[in-house]
N, C-alpha and C positions, 0 to 999 in steps of 0.2 A: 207359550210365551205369555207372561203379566200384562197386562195393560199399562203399565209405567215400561215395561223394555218397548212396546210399539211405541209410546208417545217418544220414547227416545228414540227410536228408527227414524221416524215422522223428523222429529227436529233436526238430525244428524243428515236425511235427505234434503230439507229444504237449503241448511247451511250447505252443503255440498253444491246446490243447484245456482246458492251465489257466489260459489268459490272463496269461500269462509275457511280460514285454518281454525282445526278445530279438534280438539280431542276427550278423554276422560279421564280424570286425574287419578291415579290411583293410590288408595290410603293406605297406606302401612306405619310401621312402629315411627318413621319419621313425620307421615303428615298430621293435617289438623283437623278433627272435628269438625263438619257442618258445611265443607266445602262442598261447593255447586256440582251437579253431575257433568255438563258441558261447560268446557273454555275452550276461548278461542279471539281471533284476531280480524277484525275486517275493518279493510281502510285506516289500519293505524289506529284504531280501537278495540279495546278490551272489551268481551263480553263473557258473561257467564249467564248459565241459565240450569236453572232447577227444576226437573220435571215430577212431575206427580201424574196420578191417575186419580179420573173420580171427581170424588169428596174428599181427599188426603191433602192437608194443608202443612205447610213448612213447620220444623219444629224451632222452639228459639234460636235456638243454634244457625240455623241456617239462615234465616232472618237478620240476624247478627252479622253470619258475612256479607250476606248481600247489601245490608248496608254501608256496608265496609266498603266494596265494590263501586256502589255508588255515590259514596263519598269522596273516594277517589278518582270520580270521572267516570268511571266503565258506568257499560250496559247491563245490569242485572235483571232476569227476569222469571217468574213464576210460570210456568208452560205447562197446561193440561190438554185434553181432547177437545176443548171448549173452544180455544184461545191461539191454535196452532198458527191462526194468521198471523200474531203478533210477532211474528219470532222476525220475517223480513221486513215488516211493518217497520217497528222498533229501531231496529238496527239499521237499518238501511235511513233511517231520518232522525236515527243519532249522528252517521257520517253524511250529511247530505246528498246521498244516492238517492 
């Protein structure tokens, strides 16, 4: 197993632990370039979050959507091994829970 598929076990357990809808998009000849690895919905808020392992930083691409994300309200967020608290932190006092 990579250390970016546990940081996404990791993220996909905590979302689970707040009863998060939540899944992973998957890109074929119809999707787009640079979308988030997790989306999902709590409390009537969009979230998406891009995981990485390490030192591995977003490529423009992804950066793009996520701003995009956040431009439109949602929760967009970068998740390493570092930062795993952010994930209910964040979200949870984007919807005020």
């Amino acid at each position: 197993m990579t250390p970016e598929v546990k940081v996404k076990r990791k993220v996909v357990s905590l979302l689970k632990e707040m009863g998060a809808y939540n899944f992973f998009p998957v890109m074929s000849g119809y999707g787009r370039s640079g979308i988030p690895d997790i989306v999902g919905c709590y409390n009537g808020c969009f979230f998406a979050i891009e995981c990485k392992a390490g030192d591995n930083k977003t490529t423009a691409l992804q950066e793009l959507e996520l701003q995009k994300i956040r431009d439109a309200g949602g929760i967009a967020l970068v998740i390493n091994e570092e930062n795993l608290d952010h994930v209910q932190a964040a979200i949870r006092a984007h919807t005020g829970n």
